[in-house]
C-alpha positions in Angstrom: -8.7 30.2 17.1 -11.2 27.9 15.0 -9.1 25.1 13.3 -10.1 26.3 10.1 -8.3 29.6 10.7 -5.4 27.1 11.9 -5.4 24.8 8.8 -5.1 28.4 6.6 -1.9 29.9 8.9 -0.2 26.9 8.7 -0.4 27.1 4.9 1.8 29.1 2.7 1.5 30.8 -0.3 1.3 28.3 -3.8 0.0 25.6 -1.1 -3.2 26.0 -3.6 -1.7 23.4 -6.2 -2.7 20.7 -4.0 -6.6 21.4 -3.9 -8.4 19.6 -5.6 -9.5 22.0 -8.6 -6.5 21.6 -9.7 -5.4 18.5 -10.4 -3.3 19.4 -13.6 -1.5 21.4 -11.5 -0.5 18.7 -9.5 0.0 16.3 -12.5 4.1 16.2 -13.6 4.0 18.5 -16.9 4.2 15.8 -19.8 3.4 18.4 -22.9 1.5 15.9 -24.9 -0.2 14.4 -22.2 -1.1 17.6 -20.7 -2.4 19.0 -24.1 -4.7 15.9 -24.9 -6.2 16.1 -21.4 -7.4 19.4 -22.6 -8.7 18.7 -25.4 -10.5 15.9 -23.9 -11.8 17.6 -20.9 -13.4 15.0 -19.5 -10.5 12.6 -19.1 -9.8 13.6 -15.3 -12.9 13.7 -13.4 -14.6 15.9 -10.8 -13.5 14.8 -7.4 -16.8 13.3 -5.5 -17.2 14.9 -2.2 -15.7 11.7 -0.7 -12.6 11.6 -2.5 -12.3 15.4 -2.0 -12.2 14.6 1.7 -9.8 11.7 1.1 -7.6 13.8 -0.8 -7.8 16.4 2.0 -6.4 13.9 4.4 -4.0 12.7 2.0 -2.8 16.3 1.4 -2.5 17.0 5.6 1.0 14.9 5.0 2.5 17.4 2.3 4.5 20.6 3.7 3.3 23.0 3.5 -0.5 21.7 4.4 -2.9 22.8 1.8 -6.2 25.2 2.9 -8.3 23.1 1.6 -7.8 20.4 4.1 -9.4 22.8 6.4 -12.7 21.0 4.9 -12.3 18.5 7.7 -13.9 20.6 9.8 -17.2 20.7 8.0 -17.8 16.9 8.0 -21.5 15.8 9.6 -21.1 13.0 12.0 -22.6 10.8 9.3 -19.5 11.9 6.9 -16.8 11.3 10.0 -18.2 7.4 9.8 -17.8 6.3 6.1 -14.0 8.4 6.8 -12.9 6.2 9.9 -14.1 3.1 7.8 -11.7 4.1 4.8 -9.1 5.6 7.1 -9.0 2.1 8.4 -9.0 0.0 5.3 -6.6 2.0 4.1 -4.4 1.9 6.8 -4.4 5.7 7.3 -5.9 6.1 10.5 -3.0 6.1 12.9 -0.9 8.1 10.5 -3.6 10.6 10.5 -4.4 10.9 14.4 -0.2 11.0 14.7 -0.1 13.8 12.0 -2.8 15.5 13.8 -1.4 16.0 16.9 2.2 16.9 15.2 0.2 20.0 13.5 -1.4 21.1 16.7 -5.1 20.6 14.9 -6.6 18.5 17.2 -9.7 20.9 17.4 -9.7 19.9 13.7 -11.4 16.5 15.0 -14.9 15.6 16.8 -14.1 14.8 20.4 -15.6 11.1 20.0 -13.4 10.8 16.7 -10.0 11.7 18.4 -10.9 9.5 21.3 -11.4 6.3 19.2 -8.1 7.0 17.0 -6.2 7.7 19.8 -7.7 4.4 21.8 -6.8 2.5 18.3 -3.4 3.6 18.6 -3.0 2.2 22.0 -4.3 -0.8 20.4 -2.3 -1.3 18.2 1.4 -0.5 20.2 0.4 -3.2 21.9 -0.2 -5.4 19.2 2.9 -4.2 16.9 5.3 -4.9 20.3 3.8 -8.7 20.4 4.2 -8.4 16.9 8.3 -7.7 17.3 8.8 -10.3 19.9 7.0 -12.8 18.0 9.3 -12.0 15.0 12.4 -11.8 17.6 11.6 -15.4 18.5 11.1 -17.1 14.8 14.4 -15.3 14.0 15.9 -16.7 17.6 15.3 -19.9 15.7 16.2 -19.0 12.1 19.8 -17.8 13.3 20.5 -21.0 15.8 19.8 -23.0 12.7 22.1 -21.2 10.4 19.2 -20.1 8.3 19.8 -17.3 5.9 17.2 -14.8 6.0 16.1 -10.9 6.2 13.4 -8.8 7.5 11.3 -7.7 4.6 8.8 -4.9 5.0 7.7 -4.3 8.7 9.7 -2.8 11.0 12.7 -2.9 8.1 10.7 0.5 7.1 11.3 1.9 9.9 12.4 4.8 10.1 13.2 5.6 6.1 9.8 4.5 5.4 7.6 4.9 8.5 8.2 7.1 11.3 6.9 5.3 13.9 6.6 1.6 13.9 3.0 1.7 15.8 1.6 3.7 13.5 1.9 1.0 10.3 -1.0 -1.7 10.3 0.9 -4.8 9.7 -1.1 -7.9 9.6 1.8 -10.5 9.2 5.6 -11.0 9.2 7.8 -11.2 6.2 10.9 -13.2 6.0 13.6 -13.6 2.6 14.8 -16.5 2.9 17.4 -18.8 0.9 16.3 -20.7 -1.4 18.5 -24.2 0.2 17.3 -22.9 3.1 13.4 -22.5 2.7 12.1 -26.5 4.3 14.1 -26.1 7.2 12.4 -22.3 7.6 9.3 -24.1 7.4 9.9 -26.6 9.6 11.0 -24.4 12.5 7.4 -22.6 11.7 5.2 -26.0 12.2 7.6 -26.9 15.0 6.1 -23.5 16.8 2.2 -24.1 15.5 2.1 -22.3 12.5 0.2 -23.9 9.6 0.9 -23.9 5.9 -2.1 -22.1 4.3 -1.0 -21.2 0.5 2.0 -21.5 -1.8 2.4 -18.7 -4.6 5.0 -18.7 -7.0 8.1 -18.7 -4.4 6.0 -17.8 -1.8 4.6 -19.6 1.7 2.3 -18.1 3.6 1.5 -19.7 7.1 -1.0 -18.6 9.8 -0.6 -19.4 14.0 -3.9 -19.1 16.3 -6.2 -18.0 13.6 -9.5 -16.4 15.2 -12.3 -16.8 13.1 -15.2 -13.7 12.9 -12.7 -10.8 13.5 -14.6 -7.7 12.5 -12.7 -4.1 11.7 -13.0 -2.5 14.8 -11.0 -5.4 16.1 -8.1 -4.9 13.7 -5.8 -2.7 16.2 -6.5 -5.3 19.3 -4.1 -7.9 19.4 -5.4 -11.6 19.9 -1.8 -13.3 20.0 -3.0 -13.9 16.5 0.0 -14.3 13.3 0.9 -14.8 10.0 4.1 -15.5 8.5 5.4 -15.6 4.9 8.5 -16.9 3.6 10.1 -15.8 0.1 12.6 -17.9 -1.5 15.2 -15.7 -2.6 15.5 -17.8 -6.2 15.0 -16.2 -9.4 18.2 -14.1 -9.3 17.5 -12.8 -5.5 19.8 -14.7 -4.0 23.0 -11.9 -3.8 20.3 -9.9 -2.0 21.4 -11.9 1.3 24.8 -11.2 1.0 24.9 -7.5 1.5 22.7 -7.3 4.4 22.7 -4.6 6.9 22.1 -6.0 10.8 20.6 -3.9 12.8 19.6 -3.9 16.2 15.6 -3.9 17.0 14.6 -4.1 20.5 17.6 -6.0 22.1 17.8 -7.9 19.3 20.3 -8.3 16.1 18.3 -8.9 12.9 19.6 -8.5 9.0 17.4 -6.4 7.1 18.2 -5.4 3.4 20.8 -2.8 2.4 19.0 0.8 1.7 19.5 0.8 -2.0 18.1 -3.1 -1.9 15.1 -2.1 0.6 14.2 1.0 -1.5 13.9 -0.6 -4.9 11.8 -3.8 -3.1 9.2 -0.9 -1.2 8.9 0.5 -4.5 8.2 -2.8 -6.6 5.8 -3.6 -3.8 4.3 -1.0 -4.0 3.4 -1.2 -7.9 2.7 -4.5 -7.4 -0.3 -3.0 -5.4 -0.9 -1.0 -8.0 -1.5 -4.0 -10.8 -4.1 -5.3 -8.4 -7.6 -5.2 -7.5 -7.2 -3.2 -4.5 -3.7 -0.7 -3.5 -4.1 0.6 0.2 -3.4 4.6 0.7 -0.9 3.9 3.2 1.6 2.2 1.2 1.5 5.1 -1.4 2.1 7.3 1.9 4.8 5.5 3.0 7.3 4.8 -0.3 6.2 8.7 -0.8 8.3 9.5 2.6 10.6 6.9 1.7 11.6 8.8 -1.9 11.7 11.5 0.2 14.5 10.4 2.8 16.8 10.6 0.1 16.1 13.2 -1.7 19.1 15.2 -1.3 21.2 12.0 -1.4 23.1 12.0 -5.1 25.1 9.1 -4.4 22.0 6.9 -3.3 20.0 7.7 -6.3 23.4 7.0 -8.2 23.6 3.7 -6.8 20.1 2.7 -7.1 20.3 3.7 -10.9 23.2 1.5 -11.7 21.0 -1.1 -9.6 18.2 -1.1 -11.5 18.0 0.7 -14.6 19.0 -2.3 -16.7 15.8 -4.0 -15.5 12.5 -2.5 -17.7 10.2 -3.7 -14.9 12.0 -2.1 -12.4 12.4 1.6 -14.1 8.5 1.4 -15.2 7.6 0.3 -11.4 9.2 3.2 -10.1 8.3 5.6 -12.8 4.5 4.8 -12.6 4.4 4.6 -8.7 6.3 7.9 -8.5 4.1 9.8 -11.1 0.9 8.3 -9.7 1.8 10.0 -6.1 3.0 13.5 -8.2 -0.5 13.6 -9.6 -2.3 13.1 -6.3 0.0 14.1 -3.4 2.3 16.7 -5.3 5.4 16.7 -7.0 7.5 13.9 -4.9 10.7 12.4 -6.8 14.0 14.4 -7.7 15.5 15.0 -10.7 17.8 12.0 -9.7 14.9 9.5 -9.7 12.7 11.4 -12.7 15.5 11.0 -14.9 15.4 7.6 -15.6 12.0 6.7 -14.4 9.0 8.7 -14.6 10.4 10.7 -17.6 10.5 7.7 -20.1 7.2 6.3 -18.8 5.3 5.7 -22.2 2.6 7.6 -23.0 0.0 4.9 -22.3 0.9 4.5 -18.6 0.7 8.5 -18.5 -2.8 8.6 -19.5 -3.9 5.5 -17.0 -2.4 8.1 -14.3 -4.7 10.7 -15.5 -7.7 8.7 -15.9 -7.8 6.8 -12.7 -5.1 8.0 -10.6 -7.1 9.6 -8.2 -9.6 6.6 -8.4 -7.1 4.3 -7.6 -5.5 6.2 -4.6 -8.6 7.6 -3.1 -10.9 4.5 -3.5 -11.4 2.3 -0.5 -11.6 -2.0 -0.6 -12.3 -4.0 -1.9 -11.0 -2.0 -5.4 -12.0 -2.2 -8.9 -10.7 -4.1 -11.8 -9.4 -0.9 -13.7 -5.9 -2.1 -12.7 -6.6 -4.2 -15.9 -6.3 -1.3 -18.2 -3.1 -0.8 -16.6 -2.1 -4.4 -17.5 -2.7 -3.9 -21.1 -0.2 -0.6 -21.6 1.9 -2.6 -19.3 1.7 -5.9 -21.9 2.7 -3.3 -24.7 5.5 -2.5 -22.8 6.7 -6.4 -22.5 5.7 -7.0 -19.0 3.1 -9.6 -19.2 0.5 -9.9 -16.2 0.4 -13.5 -13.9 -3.0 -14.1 -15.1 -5.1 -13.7 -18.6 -7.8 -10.6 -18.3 -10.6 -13.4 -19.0 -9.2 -15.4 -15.7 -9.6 -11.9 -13.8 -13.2 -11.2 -14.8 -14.2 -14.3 -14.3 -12.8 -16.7 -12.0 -12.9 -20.3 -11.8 -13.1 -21.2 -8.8 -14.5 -20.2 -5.4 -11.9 -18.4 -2.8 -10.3 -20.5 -0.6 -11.4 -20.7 3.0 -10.4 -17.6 5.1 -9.9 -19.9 8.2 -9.2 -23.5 7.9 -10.4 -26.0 10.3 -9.1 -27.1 13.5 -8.8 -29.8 15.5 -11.2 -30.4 18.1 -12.9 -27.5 17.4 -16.5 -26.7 19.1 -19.4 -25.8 17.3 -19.5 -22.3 18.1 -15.6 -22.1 16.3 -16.9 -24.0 13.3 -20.3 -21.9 12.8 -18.3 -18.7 12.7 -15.8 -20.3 10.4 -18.0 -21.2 7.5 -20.1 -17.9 8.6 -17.0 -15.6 7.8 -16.0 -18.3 4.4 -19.5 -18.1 2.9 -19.3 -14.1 3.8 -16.1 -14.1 1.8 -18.2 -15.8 -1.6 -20.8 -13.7 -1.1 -18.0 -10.5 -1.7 -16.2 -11.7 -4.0 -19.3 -12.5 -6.0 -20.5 -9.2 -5.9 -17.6 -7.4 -6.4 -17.0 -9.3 -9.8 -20.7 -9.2 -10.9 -20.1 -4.6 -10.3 -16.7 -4.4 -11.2 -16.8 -6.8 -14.1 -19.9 -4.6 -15.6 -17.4 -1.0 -14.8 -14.8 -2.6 -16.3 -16.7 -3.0 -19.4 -17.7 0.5 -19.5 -14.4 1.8 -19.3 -12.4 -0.8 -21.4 -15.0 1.0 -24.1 -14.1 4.7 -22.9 -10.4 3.5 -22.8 -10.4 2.4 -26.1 -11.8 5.4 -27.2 -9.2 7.7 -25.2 -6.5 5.7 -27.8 -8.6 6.6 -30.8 -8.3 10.2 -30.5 -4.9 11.9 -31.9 -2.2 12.0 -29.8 
């Protein structure tokens, strides 16, 4: 049986309102919204044929799986290439080899392309276990200390979030920490060669064994590389460590946040990816499967609306996150969540999720600057962005070193060093000079989307 013929079986009936031609469809059924995107026609554009097969691969994660990710099979060699590079920037690729298998479509894939996912997810068990007992020895310290701290993101995720902890591409370890408690963190991080690299707001970031000229077929291998960030829990997140839930990783006892706390913290994360340049597919895959682990559970969305509804950023966060994933991936969040979130979005945020929302999901690094559209209906809403849109177009300052230098090192280190720093300009530079000039086009179609009638 061909895997196309598979693809279609496995489908049901009404799995059609996932396909691409019909993106309305898809799109939760705001009236006005809906109405003006008719009028307008050309408000939510034509899938190219690489998004199509994006969405595709996106759409092999909803139940039933749509036919028209049966278009997989059809991809030239040259077409499976430019996939594995975005399934890998966008940290889809082991989800997808994993949900591959769990359908029973691995005829779906090219021999050669099944072999290199499924050699990357050996890769990369092995670099998420050194990953773990890494982590297991920073909190070893942390607790003999008397540090108060939790697991944030990474293998807290797992399993509400992300089924399998080998399948997430995790590039460094988050810690909450208190706020009294944040120079003696740090010092038990120098103490075990970690260096400090940035501070951001209430946020350290530290790196340990940096390797300098890593390419992105090297991203699953492990090279007993790290990085480590620490959040002070000031600014009113200080309660958050006193209702932790401990739970037991791998022969070890770590705290981790209560659900209601960890649920509201994925989703903020994940809109904070969404106000940026670039949002990785993965991470609106995984708060997707997180919304729906509790979809049947009244009490928890109860409990996370008495949490959070008093907090405007919070209730837009959701609401825009949520409605971006209904208009891509399918309807997602219950009545529960809607209610309060996605249903009082304002109209402005709507129409971004129609414009660009498939743009935004489906595009691959590093990003666009559309997210500054998003900032302006955000602004109207009185949540102010961290930097002015003239600071964002055009920076002031070249990016800081990737790598920073080490003692002793040889020649060969320091040549691939400024090598991978100079390679970093050169990006950055381009993708301003491109972006800047799209930006400019849209912010005039943009502003002519709010001229028409609503």
């Amino acid at each position: 049986m061909s895997s196309r013929v598979e693809v279609r079986q496995i489908s049901e009936a009404g799995a059609g309102c996932f396909s691409a031609g019909s993106e309305a469809a898809c799109a939760c059924s705001d009236s006005q919204v809906a109405g003006q995107m008719g009028s307008v026609g050309s408000i939510s554009q034509t899938l190219s044929p690489k998004q199509a097969t994006r969405l595709a691969v996106l759409s092999l994660f909803s139940d039933p799986v749509p036919e028209h990710c049966s278009r997989l099979v059809e991809l030239s060699a040259k077409e499976w290439g430019g996939l594995l590079r975005w399934l890998d920037l966008s940290g889809l690729a082991l989800y997808f080899v994993d949900r591959i298998v769990e359908l029973k479509l691995c005829d779906l894939l090219p021999t050669a392309v099944f072999t290199r996912l499924h050699l990357n997810l050996i890769d990369n068990s092995e670099r998420t276990q050194a990953m773990l007992l890494e982590s297991i020895g920073i909190q070893k310290q942390f607790q003999r200390a008397g540090i108060s701290y939790a697991v944030l993101k990474g293998i807290s995720l797992w399993p509400d979030a992300v089924p399998k902890p080998e399948l997430r591409l995790q590039f460094d370890l988050d810690y909450l920490v208190a706020e009294h408690d944040m120079g003696r963190a740090r010092a038990i991080l120098e103490q075990s060669s970690y260096r400090m690299y940035a501070v951001s707001g209430r946020s350290w970031e530290f790196k340990k064994n940096e390797r300098p000229g890593v390419s992105l077929k090297d991203i699953y291998k492990h090279f007993d590389s790290y990085g480590v960030e620490l959040h002070s829990s000031a600014g009113g997140r200080g309660e958050i460590l006193d209702r932790v839930h401990w739970r037991d990783v791998n022969g070890m006892t770590m705290p981790v946040l209560d659900p209601i706390d960890l649920f509201l913290g994925h989703g903020l994360h994940t809109f904070k990816n969404v106000c940026s340049e670039y949002a990785r597919a993965s991470h609106f895959l995984e708060f997707r499967r997180h919304v729906l682990r509790y979809q049947k559970d009244s009490n928890f969305w109860h409990e996370l609306r008495q949490l959070a509804e008093g907090d405007r950023r919070a209730c837009l966060g959701l609401g825009l996150v949520v409605y971006l994933i209904s208009h891509v991936m399918g309807e997602t969040a219950p009545e529960a969540l809607a209610c309060w979130t996605v249903d009082r979005l304002p109209q402005g945020l709507r129409l971004w999720v129609h414009t660009y929302g498939h743009r935004v999901m489906l595009g691959s690094y590093p990003g666009t600057k559309l997210y500054l559209l998003l900032q302006q209906e955000l602004e109207k809403c009185g949540i102010a962005g961290k930097r002015s849109p003239r600071e964002i177009l055009v920076p002031g300052q070249l990016p800081p070193p990737v790598i920073r230098p080490f003692a002793n090192e040889t020649l060969s280190t320091r040549v691939r060093r400024y090598a991978m720093h100079l390679g970093t300009i050169l990006e950055r530079t381009r993708f301003h000079v491109i972006e800047g000039l799209r930006y400019a086009i849209e912010a005039r179609r943009w502003g002519r989307l709010h001229g028409w009638p609503r």
